[in-house]
Each structure stands twice: as C-alpha cells, then as structure tokens.
C-alpha positions as CSV (number, residue, x, y, z in Angstrom):
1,X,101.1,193.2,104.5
2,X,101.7,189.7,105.6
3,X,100.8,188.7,109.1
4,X,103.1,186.1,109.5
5,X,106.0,188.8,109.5
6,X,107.7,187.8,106.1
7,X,108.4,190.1,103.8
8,X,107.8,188.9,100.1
9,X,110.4,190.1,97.6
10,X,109.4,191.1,94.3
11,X,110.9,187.9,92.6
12,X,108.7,186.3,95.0
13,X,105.1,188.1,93.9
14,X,106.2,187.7,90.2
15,X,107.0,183.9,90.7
16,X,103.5,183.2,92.6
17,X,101.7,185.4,90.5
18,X,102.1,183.0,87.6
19,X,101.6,179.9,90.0
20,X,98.4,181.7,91.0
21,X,97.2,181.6,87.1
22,X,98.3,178.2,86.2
23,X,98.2,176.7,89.9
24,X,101.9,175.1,89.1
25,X,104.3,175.2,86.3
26,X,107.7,174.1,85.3
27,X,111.1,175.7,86.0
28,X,111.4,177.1,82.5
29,X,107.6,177.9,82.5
30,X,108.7,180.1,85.3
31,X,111.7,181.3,83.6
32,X,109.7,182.5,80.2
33,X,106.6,184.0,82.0
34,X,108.1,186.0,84.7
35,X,111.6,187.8,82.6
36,X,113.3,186.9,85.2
37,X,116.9,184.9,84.9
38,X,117.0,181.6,85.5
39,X,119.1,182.2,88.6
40,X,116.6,184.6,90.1
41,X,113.6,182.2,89.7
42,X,115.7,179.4,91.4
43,X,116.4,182.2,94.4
44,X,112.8,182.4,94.4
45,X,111.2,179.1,94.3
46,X,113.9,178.0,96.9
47,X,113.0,180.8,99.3
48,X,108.9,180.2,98.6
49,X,109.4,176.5,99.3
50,X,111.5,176.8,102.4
51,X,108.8,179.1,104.0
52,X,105.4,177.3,102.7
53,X,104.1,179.4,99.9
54,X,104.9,176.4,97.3
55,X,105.3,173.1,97.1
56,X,108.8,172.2,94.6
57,X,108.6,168.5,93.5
58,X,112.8,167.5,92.8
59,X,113.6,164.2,90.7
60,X,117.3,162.7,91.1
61,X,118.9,162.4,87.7
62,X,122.0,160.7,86.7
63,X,124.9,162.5,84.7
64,X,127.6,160.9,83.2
65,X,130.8,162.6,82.2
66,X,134.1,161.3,80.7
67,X,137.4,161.8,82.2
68,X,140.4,163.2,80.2
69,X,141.7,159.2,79.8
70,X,138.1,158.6,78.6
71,X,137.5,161.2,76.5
72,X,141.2,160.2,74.6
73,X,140.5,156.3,74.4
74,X,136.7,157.2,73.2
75,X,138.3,158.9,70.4
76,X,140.8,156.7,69.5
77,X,140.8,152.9,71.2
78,X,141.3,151.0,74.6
79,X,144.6,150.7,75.3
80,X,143.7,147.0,75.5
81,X,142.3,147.1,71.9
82,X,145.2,148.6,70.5
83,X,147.4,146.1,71.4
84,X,145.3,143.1,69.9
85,X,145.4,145.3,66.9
86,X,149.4,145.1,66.9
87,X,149.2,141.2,67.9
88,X,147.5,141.0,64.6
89,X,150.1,141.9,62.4
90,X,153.5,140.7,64.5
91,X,154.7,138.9,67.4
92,X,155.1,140.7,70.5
93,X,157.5,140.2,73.5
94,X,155.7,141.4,76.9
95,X,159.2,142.7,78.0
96,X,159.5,145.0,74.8
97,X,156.0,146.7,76.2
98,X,157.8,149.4,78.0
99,X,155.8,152.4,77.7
100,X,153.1,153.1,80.0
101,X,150.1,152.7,77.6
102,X,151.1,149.5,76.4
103,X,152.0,148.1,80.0
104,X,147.9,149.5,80.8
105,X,146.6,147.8,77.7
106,X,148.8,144.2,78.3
107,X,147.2,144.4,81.8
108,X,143.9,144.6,81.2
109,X,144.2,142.4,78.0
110,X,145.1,140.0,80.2
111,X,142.4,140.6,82.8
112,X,140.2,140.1,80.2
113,X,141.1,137.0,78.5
114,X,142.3,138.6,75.3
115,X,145.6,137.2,75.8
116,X,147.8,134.8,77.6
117,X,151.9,135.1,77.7
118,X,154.0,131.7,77.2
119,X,157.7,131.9,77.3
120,X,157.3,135.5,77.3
121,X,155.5,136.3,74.4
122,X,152.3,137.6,74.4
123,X,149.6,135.4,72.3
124,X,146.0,136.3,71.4
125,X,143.1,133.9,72.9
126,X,139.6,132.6,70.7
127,X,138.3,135.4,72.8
128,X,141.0,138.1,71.8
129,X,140.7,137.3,68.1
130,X,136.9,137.6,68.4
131,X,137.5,141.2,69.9
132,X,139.4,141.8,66.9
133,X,136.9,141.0,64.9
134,X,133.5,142.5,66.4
135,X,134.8,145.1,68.6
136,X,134.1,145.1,72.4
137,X,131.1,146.2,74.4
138,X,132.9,148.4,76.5
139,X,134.5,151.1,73.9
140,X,131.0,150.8,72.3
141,X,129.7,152.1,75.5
142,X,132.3,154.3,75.9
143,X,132.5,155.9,72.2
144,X,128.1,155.6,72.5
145,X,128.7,158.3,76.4
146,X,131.0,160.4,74.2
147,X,128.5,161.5,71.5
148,X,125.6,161.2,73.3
149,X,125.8,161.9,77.4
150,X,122.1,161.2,78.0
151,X,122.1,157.7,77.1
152,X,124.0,156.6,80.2
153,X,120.3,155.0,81.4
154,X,120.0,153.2,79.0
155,X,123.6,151.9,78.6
156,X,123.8,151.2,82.6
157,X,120.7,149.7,82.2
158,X,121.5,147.3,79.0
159,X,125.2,146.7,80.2
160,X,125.4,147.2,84.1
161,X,128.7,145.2,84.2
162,X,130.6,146.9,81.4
163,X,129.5,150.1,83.0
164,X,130.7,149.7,86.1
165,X,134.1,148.9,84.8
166,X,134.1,152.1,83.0
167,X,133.8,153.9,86.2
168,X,136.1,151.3,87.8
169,X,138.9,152.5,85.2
170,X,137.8,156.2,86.3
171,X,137.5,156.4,82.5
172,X,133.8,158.0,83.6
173,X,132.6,159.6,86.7
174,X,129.1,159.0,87.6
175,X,127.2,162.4,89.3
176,X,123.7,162.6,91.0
177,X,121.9,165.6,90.9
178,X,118.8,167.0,92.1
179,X,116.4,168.6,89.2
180,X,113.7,170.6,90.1
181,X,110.3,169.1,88.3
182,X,107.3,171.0,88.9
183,X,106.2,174.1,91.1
184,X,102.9,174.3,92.8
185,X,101.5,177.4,94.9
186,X,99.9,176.4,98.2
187,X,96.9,178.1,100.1
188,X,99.7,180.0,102.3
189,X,101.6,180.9,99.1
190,X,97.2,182.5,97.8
191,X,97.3,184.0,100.9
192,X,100.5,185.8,100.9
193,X,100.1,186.5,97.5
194,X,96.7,188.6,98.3
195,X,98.0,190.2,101.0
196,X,101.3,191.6,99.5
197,X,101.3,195.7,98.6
198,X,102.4,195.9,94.7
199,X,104.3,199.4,95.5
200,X,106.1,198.1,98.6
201,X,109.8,198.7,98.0
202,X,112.0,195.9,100.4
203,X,115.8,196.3,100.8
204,X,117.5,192.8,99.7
205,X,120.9,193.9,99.5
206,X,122.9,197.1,101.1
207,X,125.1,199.1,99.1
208,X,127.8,202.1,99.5
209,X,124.5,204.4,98.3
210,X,122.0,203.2,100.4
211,X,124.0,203.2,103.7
212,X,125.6,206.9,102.6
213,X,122.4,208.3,101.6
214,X,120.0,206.9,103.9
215,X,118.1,205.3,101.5
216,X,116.5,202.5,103.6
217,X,114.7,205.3,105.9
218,X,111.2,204.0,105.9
219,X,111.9,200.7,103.8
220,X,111.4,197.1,104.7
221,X,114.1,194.9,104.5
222,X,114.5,191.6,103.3
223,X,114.6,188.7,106.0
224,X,117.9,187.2,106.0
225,X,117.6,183.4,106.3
226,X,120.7,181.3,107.6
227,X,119.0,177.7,106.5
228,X,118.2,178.7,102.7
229,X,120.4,176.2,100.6
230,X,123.3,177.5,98.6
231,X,125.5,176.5,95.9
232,X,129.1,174.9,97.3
233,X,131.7,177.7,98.2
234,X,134.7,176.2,96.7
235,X,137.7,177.7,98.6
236,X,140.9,179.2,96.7
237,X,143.7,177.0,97.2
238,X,147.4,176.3,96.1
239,X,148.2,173.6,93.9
240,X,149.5,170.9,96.2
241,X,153.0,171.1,94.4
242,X,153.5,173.7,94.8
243,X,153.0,173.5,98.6
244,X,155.5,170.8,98.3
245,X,157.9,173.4,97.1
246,X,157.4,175.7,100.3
247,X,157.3,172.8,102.5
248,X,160.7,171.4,100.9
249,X,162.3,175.5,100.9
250,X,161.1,175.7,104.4
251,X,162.9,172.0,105.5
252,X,166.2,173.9,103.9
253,X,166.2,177.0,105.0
254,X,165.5,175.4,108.5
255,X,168.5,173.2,108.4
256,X,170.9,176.3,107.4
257,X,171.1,175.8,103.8
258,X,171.0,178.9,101.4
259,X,169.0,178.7,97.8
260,X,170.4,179.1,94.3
261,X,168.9,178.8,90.7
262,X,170.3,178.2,87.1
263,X,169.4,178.0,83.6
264,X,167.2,175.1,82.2
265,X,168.7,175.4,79.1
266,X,172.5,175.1,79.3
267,X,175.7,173.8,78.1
268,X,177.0,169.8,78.4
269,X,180.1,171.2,79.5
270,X,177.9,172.2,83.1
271,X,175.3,169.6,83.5
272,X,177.9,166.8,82.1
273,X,181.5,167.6,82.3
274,X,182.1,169.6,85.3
275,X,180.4,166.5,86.7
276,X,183.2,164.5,85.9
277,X,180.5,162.4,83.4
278,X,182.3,161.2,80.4
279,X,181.9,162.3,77.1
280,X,181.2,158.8,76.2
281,X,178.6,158.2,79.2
282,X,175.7,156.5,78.1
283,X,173.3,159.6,80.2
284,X,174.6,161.7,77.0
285,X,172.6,159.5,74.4
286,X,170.0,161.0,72.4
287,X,167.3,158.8,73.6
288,X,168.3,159.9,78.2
289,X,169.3,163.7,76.5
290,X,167.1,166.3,75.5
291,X,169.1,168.4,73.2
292,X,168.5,171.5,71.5
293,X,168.7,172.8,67.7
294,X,168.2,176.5,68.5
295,X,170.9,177.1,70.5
296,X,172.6,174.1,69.2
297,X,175.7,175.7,70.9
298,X,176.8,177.5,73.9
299,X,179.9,179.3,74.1
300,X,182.3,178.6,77.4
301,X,185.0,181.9,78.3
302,X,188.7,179.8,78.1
303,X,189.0,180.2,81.5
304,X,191.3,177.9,84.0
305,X,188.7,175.7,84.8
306,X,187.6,174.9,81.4
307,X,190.8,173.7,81.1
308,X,191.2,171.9,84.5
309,X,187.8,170.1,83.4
310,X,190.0,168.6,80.2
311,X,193.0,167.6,82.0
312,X,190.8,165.3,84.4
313,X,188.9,164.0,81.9
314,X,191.6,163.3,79.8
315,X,193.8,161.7,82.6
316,X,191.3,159.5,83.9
317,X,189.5,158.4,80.7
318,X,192.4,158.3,78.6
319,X,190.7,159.8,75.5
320,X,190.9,163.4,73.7
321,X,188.1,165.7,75.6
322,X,186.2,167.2,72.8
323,X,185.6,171.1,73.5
324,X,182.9,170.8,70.5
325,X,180.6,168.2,72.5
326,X,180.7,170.3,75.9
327,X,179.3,173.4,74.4
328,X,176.3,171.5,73.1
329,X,173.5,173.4,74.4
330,X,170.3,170.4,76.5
331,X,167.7,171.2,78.6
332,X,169.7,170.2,81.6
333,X,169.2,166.2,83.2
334,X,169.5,167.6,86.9
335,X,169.8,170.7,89.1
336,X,173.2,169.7,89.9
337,X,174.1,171.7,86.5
338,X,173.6,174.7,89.0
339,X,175.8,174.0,92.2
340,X,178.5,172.7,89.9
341,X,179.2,176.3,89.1
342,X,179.1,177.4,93.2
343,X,181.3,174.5,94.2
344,X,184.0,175.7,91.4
345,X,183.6,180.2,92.5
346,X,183.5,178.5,96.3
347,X,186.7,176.3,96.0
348,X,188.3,179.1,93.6
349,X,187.9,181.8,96.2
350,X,189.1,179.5,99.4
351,X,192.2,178.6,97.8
352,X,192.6,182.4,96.4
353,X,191.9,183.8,99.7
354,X,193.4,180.6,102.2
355,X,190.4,181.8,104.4
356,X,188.5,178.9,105.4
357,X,186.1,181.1,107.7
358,X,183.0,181.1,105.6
359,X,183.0,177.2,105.9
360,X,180.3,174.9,106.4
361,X,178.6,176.2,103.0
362,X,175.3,175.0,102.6
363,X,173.7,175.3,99.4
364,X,169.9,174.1,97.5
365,X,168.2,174.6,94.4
366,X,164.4,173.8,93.6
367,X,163.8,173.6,89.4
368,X,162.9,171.5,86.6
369,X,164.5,169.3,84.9
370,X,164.6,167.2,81.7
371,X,164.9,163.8,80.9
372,X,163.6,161.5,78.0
373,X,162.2,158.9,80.5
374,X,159.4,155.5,79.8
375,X,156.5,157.3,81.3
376,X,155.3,155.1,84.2
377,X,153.7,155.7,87.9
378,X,157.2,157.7,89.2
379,X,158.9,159.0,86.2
380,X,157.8,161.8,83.9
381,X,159.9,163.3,81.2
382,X,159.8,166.8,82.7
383,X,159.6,167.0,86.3
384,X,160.9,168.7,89.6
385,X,164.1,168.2,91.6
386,X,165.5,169.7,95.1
387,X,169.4,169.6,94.6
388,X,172.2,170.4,98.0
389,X,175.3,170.4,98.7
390,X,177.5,171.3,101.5
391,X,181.0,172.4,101.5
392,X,183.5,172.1,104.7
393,X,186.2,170.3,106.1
394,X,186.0,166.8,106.7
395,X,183.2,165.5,105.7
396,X,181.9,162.1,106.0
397,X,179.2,160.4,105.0
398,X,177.9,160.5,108.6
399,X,177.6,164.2,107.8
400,X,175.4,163.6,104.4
401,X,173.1,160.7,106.5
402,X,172.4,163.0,108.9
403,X,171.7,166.2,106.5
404,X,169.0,164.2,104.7
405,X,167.4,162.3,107.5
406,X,166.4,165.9,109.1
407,X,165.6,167.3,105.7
408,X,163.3,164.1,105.3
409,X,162.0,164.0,108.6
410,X,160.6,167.3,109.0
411,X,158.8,166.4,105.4
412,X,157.4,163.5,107.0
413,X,159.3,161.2,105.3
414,X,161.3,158.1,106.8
415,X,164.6,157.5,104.4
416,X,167.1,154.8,103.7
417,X,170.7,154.4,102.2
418,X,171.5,152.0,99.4
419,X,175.8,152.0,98.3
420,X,176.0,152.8,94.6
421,X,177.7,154.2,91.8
422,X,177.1,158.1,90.1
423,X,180.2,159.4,88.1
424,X,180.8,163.1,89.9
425,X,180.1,161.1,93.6
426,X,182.4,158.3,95.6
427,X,181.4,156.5,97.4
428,X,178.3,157.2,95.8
429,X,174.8,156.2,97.7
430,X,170.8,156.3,96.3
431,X,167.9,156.9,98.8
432,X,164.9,155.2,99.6
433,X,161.9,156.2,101.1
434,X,159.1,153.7,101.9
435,X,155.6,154.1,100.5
436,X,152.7,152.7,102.0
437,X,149.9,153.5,99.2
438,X,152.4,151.3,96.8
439,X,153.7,148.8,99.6
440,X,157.4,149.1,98.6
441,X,160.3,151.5,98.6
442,X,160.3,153.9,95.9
443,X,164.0,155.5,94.7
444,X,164.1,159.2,95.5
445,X,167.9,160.0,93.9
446,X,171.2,159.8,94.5
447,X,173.8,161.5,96.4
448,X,177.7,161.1,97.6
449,X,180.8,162.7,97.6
450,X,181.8,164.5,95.6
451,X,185.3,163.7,93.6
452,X,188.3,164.8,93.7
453,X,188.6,165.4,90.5
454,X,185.7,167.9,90.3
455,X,186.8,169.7,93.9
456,X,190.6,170.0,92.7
457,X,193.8,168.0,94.9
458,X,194.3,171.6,96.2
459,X,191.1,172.0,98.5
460,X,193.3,169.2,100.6
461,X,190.7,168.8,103.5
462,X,187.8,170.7,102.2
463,X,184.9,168.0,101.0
464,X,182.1,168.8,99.2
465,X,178.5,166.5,100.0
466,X,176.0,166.5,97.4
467,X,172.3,164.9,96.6
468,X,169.6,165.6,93.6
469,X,166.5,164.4,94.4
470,X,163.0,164.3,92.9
471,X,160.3,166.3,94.4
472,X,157.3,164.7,92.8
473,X,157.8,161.6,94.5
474,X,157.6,162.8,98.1
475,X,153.7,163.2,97.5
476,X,153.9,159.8,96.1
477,X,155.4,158.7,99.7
478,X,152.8,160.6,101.9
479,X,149.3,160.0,99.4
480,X,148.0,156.9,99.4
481,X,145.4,158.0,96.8
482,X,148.0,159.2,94.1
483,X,148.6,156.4,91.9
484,X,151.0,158.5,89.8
485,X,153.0,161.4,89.7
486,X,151.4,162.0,86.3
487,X,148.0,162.9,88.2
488,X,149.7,166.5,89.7
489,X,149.8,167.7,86.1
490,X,146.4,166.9,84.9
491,X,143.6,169.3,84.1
492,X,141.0,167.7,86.6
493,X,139.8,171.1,88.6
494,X,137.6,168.7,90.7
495,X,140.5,166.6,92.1
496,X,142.0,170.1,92.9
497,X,139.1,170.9,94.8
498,X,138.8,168.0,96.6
499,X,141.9,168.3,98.2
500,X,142.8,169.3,101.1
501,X,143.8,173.2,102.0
C-alpha cells in the first residue's frame, strides 16, 4: 500500500508499469502497450503527473482551420479575384456591383491595388493585370491550408503578411493547443509502483448497484481531486434569436397586446390587396416577389369583402381589379398578410354588433417572411418580422409613438420617426434606431395609419395603428461585434458557444 495515502487506480499501475520497462514512452506508445483507450491513458498520465509519479513533457502546436467563407473561396476564388476576372472580359460600372460578394471583392480589390475607379467605372491597375495573370499569394495560401492543414508553419513562416490577412478576413482561425510529447516515470512514480497490491480492488465511480448492494464494504475508494484539469464544459444554450423572439413576445405581452399567426404561403389578395397595394405596385414584381408554381393559385370564398377590396381599388386607381392576379399564391413580403385578416373579422363584428366595448384591440405576430432582397449587412432574403396593430377610437399618431417607444425601450433600444409613404398607411412613418457597432441609424420598418379605404367609411371613429418591423436588426442595434445579420444563420457552433447565456 502506498504510504503517502494515495490510492493508485488500475489505469494508473498499467500506465507506470510500461514506463517502468522503457523508463518513458510516447502517448500512443502508451496507448498500444497498455489496451487501454486513448481517453483512459490521458486520465492517467494527467492524474500520475499532477501527483509526482511522472514527469509529462507538453509542446504547443499550432492548428489552422478554415472558416465556412474560407473553405467556399478556397474552392472557388477570392471575391477580389473574381472580379478582375470579369474586368477582363467587359467594362464594369462600380454602381452596377450590387450584390454583396461583388461589393466584398470591389473593396478589397481596391485595398489592394488591383483597381482604381475614374468616373465611376472600375479599371484594372499593372498590378491587377499581373494578378490576372500569375495568380495571387494569398488564395495560393489559402487553396495550399485547404488540402493540406499541416503546412500552416511553413506558409506563416514563408508568407507572414499574407497570413495574417487571412486571419484578418476571418477567412482562417488560428488555434494553440497543448500536445503531450513524452512520458517519463520518476523515482516516486518506482516507488508507488512497488508498493501497489495487484488484487487491490478501488471504487472510482458509484453506481445504483454498488450503493444498493453494498458493494464498496471493505473497498478503497478512489481520491477525488478538485485541481485535476478537465476538458471545457460547454453549457446548453438557446440560439440568441431566438431569445430575441421571447424578449420581443415578452415586450408585447407586457404592453397589452395579444399574439396571432398566419400562413407563409398565401394569396396576393391578403398580403397585397387588402393592403390597399395596387395591382400595378412595383413590390408585386418578380424580382421584390417570391411567387409560387405549386400552388400557383389560391382560391378567395366571394364574400363582401372581396368585393369591398375591388370597389376601392377600382375607385381610387381607376383601373379594372383583376380577381386572377389576387389569388396568385407568394410566400408572403410581411406579417401584415396576417392582421389584415383581424382588422377586417374586428371591424366586421363592431359594426355588426354597434358594441364598441372590446376596444382598444391590441394585436402582434412574430414570423418569417420573404423577400427577393441584394444580400448586404441588414437585409437577407428570408428573415424575421414582429408585426402590431391596435384598433380603437381616436387614434393619433401620438398613440403609435408612444406604443413603440415602450416596446423599444424595454428591448433596449432608443427609436426615432422619419414621415414617409407605405400604400395601406397615411400618414405613413419609418423608424430608426441608432447603432453604435455601425455608427449610424439603421431602418427597422415602417408603420402608420392605417387607411380608410382598408378600415371601411363605416368604422367612423374607430382607427386602426399599424407597424412591421424586422427582428434581425434589433441584435444588429445592441451587438457591436455582429457585422451582419447574415452571421445568426451560419453553421459556426463555436460562435454559438462563445456567446453569452
């Protein structure tokens, strides 16, 4: 028995045995020449060193890894390298660069010397035609990480500066770990090893059996050291969106509102023409409209407000409403699609009833929505929206200011109003909120009155307020270290991790 008063488990005897034999060996040595798993040899070796019976000799090692934008430009091109490629063969105005990749490569092309813009045209330098032409060092070095992870020593080392742009661009990340080298038994580790009983049976770990049965009568059990090093516990966690959702339910529900849901998938006549939009509206097009070949049609009941839709439309755009074109089935441009339908049942069941009792109304929806946007920092193509409305009598702006200022403020957000125009709203207004990891005020939706047109002349004093705005872009307000609302949908498990519960 040892006199010191630990306790050697039997991973522990096995692992020192061969250490005895060869005085040190390797991790894997260990691994091979003991059965064990790898895992149980690294329990013992770590519980041997921390209490003297071997010395473990560690060596820092660098790992590179490529990021999802790495890993897609190393198997295609730079963004920057693309657009020489196109500069090759035509001329290129830097305001037709719309899209997000080609705004990233016209930046760093530019950065880089590869181009300069006069008059507004972009035009290649000597420097971006010799890119063209031999290729640059860092998608070498990048496409060279991609096939072949271990050469980032000798690629930091030949190209320092090229490599730390890489992890710059966050195009790779850059990890330090600890590798254990060698294993060496010292004289305690002889010691303990010689005094050890081979038939002595130690308890490591209690079970259900062992407590019920008294199994551990006469056993010794295994010390249980608080210092030993562990492996991170990485704590669950909900996706920080979808915290945003329960923060922004909670902000409603707190205010008085009520919630409500639709369909994402539903007719023009709702998300369009209810609205008061016209069937002419540029929103409509192909390229702001997602719209659907399976449905390609929804079917609306002939009911009176079908019909009180047409009449307005037809009164105040002074065209032929086209029943056809409502019952094309989208993917719906805004959650207002949904409280279209409860202002009409609402409105409907006042006038029906001439109760005005159940008034103020206050109504919100959380969903997705679809929209064929540019892709940049704040737009996406599919993305969240928080949509209200309240219906009473005689409201005012004042009313809908108020509303979202508290809604806002217990979000920890500080808004502003802009006057502008929406077709279903007047006056119609768009809010602002200010964002200090972008240094500028970034456009959160729009909001108003809604018209009379939509309400009906016979609600007479009854006023309906509405707003649709985008949920995403709240977390673009309050983090400074989201640089796009495109980084909440990645795959990146680490960023998750990081952040905070």
């Amino acid at each position: 028995m040892i006199k010191d008063g630990m306790t050697l488990h039997k991973y522990d005897i096995m692992v020192l045995r061969v250490l005895h034999e060869n005085g040190s060996a390797s991790l894997d040595e260990l691994v091979e020449r003991t059965s064990l798993k790898r895992d149980e040899v690294l329990w013992a070796i770590e519980n041997l060193g921390k209490n003297g019976y071997a010395e473990v000799e560690r060596s820092a090692r660098s790992e590179v890894v490529l990021t999802d934008e790495g890993s897609r430009y190393a198997a295609d091109t730079l963004p920057e390298n693309r657009l020489l490629r196109m500069l090759e063969s035509k001329t290129v105005r830097a305001s037709s660069l719309s899209g997000a990749q080609d705004q990233i490569g016209l930046a760093w092309a530019k950065k880089k010397g590869y181009v300069s813009i006069e008059g507004g045209t972009v035009m290649l330098t000597e420097k971006g035609v010799k890119v063209i032409g031999e290729g640059s060092a860092d998608e070498r070095m990048l496409k060279a990480l991609a096939g072949n992870p271990d050469s980032y020593g000798r690629v930091r080392k030949e190209h320092p500066e090229e490599m730390a742009a890489l992890v710059r661009r966050k195009l790779v990340m850059v990890r330090e770990r600890s590798e254990i080298t060698r294993i060496r038994i010292t004289e305690k580790g002889k010691k303990a090893l010689r005094e050890s009983k081979e038939d002595e049976e130690v308890i490591d770990a209690l079970s259900k059996n062992i407590i019920v049965n008294k199994l551990w009568t006469g056993k010794k059990f295994k010390a249980y050291d608080v210092g030993i090093h562990t492996g991170k516990d990485i704590a669950a966690r909900r996706h920080p969106l979808r915290r945003l959702m329960e923060e922004v339910r909670l902000a409603y529900l707190g205010n008085g509102f009520r919630e409500i849901s639709g369909p994402m998938i539903d007719s023009a006549f709702w998300n369009f023409d209810s609205l008061f939009v016209p069937q002419d509206h540029p929103a409509r097009d192909a390229q702001d409209t997602f719209y659907l070949s399976n449905p390609e049609r929804i079917d609306l009941d002939d009911n009176k407000y079908v019909r009180k839709v047409s009449k307005a439309h037809e009164k105040a755009w002074h065209e032929a409403w086209d029943l056809d074109a409502a019952r094309q089935a989208v993917l719906r441009t805004h959650t207002t699609s949904t409280t279209s339908r409860y202002i009409y049942q609402i409105i409907e069941n006042i006038i029906s009833t001439k109760s005005r009792s159940i008034l103020p109304i206050k109504l919100f929806s959380i969903g997705r929505i679809f929209r064929n946007e540019n892709i940049d920092y704040r737009h996406l193509a599919d993305f969240y929206q928080h949509d209200g409305i309240i219906i009473g009598e005689n409201l005012a702006l004042s009313n809908l200011f108020d509303t979202l200022i508290n809604i806002h403020r217990s979000l920890g957000v500080e808004v502003k109003f802009k006057p502008s125009y929406f077709p279903f709203v007047e006056p119609g207004v768009e809010i602002f909120a200010y964002s200090q990891g972008k240094q500028e005020w970034i456009e959160m939706g729009g909001s108003g009155l809604i018209r009379k047109e939509i309400t009906g002349a016979a609600s007479k004093n009854i006023g309906v307020l509405a707003w649709g705005l985008g949920l995403e872009r709240i977390l673009l307000i309050r983090d400074r270290k989201l640089e796009s609302i495109a980084q909440l949908y990645n795959n990146d498990i680490g960023w998750l991790r990081k952040m905070p519960i």
